[in-house]
N, C-alpha and C positions, 0 to 999 in steps of 0.2 A: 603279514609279517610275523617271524616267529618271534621275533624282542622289540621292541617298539622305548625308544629315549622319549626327553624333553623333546626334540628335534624334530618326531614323528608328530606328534602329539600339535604340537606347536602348528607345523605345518600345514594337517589337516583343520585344526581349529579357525586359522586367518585363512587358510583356503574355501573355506566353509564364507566364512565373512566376504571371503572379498566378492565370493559370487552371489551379494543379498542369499544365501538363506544359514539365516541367523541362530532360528530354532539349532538346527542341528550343532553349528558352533556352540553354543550353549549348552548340550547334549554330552556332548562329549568333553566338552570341557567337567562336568560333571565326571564322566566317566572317566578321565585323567587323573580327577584327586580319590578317586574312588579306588584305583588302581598307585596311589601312594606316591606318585611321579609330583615331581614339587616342582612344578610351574618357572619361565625364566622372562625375559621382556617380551619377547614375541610372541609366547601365548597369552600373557595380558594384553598386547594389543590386540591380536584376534577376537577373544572374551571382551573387552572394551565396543570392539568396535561394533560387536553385535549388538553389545547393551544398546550403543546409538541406534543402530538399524531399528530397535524395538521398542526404542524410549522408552527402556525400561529402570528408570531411576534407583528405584529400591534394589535390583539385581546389580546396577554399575555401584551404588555404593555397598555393595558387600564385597564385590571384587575390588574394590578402592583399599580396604581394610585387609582385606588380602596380600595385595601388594605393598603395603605398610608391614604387615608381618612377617615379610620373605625379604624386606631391606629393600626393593625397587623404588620407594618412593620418589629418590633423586634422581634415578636415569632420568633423561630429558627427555628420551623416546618415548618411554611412558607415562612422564607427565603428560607429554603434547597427548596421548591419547585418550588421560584422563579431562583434560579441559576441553578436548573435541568430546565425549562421550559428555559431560555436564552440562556444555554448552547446545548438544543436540535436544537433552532429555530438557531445554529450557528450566534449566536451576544455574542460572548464571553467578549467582554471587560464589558459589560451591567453585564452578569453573574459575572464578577470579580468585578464590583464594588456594586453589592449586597452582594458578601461572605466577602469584605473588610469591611463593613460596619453591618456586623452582632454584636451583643451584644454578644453573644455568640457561639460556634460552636461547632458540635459535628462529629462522624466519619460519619455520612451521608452528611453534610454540605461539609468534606474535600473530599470524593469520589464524589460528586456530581461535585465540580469542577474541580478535576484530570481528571473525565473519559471526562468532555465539554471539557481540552484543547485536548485531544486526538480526539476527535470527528471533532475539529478545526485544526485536522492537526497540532498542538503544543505542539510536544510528550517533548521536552525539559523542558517547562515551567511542564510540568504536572509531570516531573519526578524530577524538583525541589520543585514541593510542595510538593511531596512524601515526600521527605527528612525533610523539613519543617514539616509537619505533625508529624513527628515521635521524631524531636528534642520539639516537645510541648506535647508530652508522651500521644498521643491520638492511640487507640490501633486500628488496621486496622483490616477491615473485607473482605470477599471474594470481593465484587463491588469494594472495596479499590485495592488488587493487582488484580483483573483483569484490570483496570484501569492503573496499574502500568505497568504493563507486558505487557499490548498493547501498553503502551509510549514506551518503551522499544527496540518493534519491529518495530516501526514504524521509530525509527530514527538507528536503528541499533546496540545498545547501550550494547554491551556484558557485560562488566565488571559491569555497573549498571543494567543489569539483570539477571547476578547471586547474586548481593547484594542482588533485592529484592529475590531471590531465596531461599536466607539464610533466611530473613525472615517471607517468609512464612512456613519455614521449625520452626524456633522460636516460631511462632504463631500458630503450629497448623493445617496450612491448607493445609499440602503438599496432604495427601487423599482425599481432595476432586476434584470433575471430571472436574469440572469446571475448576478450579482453574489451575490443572494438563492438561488439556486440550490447557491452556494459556501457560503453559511453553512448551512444546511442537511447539508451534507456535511462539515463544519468542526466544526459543532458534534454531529454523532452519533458521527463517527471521535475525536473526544476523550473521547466520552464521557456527554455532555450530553443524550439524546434528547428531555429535554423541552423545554431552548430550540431544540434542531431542529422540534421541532413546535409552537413558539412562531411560531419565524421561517416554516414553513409555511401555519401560519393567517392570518398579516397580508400573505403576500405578497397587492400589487393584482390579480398575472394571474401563472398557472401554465402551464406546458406540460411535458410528455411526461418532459422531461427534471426536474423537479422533482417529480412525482410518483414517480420513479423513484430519486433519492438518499433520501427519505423511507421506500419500501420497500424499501429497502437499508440506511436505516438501522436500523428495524424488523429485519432478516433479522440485524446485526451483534448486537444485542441480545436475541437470540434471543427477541422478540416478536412471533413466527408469527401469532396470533391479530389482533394491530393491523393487521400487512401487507395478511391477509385483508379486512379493516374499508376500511380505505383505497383495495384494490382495489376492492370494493364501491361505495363513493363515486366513485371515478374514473369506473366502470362508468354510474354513476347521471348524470355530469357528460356526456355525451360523449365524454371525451377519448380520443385515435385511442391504439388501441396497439401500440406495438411489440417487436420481440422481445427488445430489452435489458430494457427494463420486466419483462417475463417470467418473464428471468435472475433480475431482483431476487424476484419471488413466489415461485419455487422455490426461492433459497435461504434465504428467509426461513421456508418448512416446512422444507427439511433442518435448518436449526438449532436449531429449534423440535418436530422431530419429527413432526410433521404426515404422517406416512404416506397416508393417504387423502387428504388435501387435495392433497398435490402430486400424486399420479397422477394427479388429477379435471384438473387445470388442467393438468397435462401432457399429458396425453390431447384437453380442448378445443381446444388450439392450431388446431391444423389446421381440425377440421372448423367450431368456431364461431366462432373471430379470423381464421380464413386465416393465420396465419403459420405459416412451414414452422420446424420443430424444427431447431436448426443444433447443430454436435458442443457447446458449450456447455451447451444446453441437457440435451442425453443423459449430461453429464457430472454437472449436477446431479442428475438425477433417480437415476442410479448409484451418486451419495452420499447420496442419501435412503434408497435401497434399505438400502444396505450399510450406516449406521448402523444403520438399524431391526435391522438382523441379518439380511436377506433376503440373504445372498449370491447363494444361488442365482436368485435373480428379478436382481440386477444383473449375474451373470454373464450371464443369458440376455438381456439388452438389449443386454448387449456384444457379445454374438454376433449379434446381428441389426439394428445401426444401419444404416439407408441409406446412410452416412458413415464413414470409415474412424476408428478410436477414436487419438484425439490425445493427448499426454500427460496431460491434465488429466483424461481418462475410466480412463488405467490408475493415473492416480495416487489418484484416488479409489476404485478398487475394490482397491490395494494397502494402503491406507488404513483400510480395512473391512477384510482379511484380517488386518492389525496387531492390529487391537482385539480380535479372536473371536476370533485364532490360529486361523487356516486356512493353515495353509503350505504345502498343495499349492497350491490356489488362488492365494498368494500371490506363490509363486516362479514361476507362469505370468506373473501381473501386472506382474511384478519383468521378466520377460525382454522384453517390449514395450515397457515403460518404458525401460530400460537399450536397447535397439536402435534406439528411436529417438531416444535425447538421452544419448547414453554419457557428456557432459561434465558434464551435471547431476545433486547431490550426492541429491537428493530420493531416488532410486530405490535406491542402496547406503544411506541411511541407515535408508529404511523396511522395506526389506529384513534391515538388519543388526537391528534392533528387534526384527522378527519373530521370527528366529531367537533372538535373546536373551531374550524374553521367553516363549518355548517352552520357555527350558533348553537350547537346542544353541549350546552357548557356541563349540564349532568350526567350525560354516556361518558365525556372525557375526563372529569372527577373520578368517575368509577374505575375506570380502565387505569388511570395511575394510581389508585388507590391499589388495585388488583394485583399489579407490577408488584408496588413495595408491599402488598404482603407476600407475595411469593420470592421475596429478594432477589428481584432481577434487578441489578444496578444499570442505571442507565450512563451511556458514554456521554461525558463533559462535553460540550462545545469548546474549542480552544481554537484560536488563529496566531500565528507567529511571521512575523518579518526577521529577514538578515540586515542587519545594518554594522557596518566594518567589519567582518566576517565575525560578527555577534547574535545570533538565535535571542530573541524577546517575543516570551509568549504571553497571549490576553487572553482571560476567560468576560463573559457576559459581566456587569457591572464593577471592573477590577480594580482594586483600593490599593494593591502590592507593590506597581511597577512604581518605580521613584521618583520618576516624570509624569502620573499620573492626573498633577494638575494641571499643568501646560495643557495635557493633551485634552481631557474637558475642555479647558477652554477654549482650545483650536476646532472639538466640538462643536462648541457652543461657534462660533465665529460663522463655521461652512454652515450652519444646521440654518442661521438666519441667512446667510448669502444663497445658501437651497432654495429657502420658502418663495425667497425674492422673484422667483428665476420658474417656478412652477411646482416644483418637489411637493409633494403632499407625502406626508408618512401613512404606509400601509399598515393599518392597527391590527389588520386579520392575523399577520404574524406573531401577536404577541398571544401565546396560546393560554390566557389566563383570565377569569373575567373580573376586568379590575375597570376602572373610570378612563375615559380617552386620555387625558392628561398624562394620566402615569403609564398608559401603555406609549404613548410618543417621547416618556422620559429614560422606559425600558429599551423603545427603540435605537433609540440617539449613543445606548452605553453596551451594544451588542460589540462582539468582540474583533468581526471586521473593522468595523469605524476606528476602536480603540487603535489598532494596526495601524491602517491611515492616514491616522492623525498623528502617530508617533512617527511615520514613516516620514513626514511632512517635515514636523518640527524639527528632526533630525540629520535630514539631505540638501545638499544644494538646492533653490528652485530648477525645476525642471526633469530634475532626475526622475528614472522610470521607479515606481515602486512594483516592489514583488512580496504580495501574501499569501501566506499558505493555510486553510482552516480543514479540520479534521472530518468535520461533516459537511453537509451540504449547504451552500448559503443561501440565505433565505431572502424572501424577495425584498422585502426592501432595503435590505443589506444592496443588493445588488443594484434594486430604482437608483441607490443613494450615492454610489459610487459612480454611477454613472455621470450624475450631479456633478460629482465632487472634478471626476477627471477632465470633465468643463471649467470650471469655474479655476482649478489651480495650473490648468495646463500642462498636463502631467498622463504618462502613458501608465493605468496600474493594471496587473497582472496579479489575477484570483485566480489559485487552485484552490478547489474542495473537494470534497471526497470523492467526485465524479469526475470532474474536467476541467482545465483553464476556463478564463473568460481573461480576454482579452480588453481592456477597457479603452478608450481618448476618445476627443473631443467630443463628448456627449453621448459616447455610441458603443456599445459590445459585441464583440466579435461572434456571440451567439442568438443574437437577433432576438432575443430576448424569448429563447428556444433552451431548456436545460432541463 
């Protein structure tokens, strides 16, 4: 071009963006101000939108200051782009105090900040501005309840993800695949697998990606056998597949147990899907191994992937040496895991387990000694129940909640009707070496039970309880609930950081396999 505007400039820069490559928008946006042309809304959202693509925080806040000194601050076009860009580069209070500060806002403004606290792991906040958003009569689009329905899942949140259910059902967008695609994964991550396979049978058209949350929902459920089913069907349907889809069928046998089934379909990939086995994939089939108790079969796949073994393959075969106490094994697992991610807590704490649950209470002193000098912070155990569409979280021994002593004592109540009935508390779990007494007084105040027990004194009799905990539960957290859903007559439902369990009359739905 022999003259090139704002308009040129502009153009090129968000066309740059919109097709991922970012560098170059940022290039030339450079070469814009270099060439004196003073910038209008649409190359800040161009330049904006790169910063997102590149998470690159420090570059979107000097473009932020930019457009404070060229007077954009209030366009609302350019806010929405500044609190999509903050909320990408996860500096979400930044994003919140640009959407507080808008002159005006519209539904890309309130979805733009719903899906950043979601993104920021703040599925609560993000489901309260839902509600917000709708008491100020702004009408939601598909990014709005995708946004919604991911908060949703992420905190576990049933009863406020059939409200937005309703309203997408209000609005209009229950047909679309996206949308339907979200409930489906909305309602199995809460909990609900059968209105996930409600909302799977009525969707109008499916694709790859909805066949795919359904056997993932299946795998969280540890309903190996449906997965299989469904694959079956897809098989039956045409539909093309691919390797995430995969993901979901293997780990819907790991969790399910399905030994044979998953090596059959692990093994098909290649020669009769054509798709190549990516570390992923070698990662589940390592956990299928090594639960079954095959160390040495997932030792021997770790030693021979085409692919170099990623955290998630040593973490899973550290995983398996926990549970059988294999600590040669494990301490090999432990040193590849730890060399390649020395900041993450996973590898000292499954390691310190090992060691603690073998009896060498001195290997697992040192290992968390080693942790907290190298400031690897380890993640909280935390469990929460919904009770009147209210979120109540427990941590291990919790003093805070206000019902606290009821709930001790409702404790205290099941822990002697337990003993009554055969329950013995498992002391292996308490990974500290202290006297039996206080490891069965640490047991009794883990932060399932606390759940539980609040779940109890809080619902009609009979009512199903549903808790959600952050990590993985531990065994006699699980012996005890078992107890418990005998003894009060009471359906309870534990998700943890792997899968449901299904709990009544004395029995769990994963055969006592997790």
């Amino acid at each position: 071009m022999l003259e090139r505007d704002v308009v040129s400039w502009s153009a090129m820069i968000l066309g740059y963006a919109r097709c991922d490559e970012a560098e170059k928008s940022m290039e030339l946006y450079v070469q814009m101000q270099q060439d004196k042309v003073e910038p209008h809304n649409f190359t800040f959202a161009g330049v904006l939108k790169a910063c997102s693509i590149l998470a690159t925080l420090e570059e979107g806040r000097h473009v932020h200051k930019q457009v404070i000194q060229t007077g954009w601050e209030l366009n609302v076009y350019v806010g929405n782009c500044l609190v999509d860009m903050y909320a990408k580069c996860r500096s979400i209070d930044d994003a919140c105090r640009v959407f507080n500060n808008l002159s005006e806002r519209d539904v890309v403004s309130w979805s733009s900040m719903i899906v950043g606290y979601v993104k920021c792991g703040q599925g609560q906040k993000a489901l309260k501005l839902f509600r917000k958003m709708q008491q100020e009569q702004v009408d939601p689009e598909r990014v709005t309840f995708v946004g919604a329905l991911n908060s949703c899942a992420s905190v576990a949140a049933l009863e406020e993800g059939r409200y937005v259910h309703e309203q997408v059902i209000q609005s209009g967008w229950e047909s679309d695949l996206i949308v339907g695609n979200c409930l489906i994964d909305m309602y199995a991550k809460c909990g609900s697998i059968e209105d996930a396979r409600n909302v799977f049978d009525n969707m109008p058209a499916r694709d790859v990606f909805s066949w795919g949350a359904m056997t993932m929902g299946y795998a969280m459920h540890g309903l190996g056998k449906d997965a299989l089913h469904l694959f079956d069907k897809m098989c039956q349907e045409g539909t093309e597949m691919d390797s995430a889809l995969f993901l979901c069928l293997l780990s819907a046998c790991s969790h399910a147990g399905l030994l044979d089934e998953g090596q059959y379909y692990f093994e098909c990939m290649t020669p009769v899907y054509a798709l190549a086995a990516k570390v992923e994939h070698y990662s589940c089939i390592v956990d299928l191994l090594g639960r079954s108790g095959c160390l040495n079969e997932a030792d021997d796949i770790v030693n021979s992937m085409p692919c170099k073994p990623d955290l998630s393959v040593w973490r899973a075969l550290l995983g398996a040496c926990r549970i059988y106490g294999n600590v040669q094994m494990g301490e090999r697992a432990a040193k590849h895991l730890l060399d390649l991610e020395p900041e993450n807590s996973s590898g000292y704490v499954l390691l310190s387990n090992l060691y603690a649950t073998s009896g060498k209470w001195d290997s697992s002193t040192k290992v968390q000694h080693m942790r907290k000098k190298r400031s690897v912070r380890k993640e909280p155990g935390c469990t929460w129940i919904e009770v009147n569409n209210q979120l109540h979280t427990f941590v291990v021994n919790d003093k805070d909640h206000p019902q606290i002593s009821r709930i001790k004592a409702e404790l205290k109540t099941l822990s002697e009707k337990m003993r009554k009935i055969g329950y013995v508390p498992d002391t292996q779990f308490v990974l500290h070496d202290v006297e039996k007494d206080l490891k069965e007084a640490s047991l009794l105040h883990h932060s399932e039970k606390l759940a539980i027990a609040f779940g109890l004194i809080s619902t009609p009799p009979g009512t199903p309880l549903r808790i959600f905990k952050n990590l993985r539960v531990c065994g006699d957290c699980h012996t005890a609930t078992r107890f418990i859903s005998k003894i009060v007559g009471r359906a309870i439902l534990v998700r943890d950081a792997n899968r449901f369990h299904h709990f009544k009359d004395g029995f769990c739905s994963c055969n006592d396999y997790w």
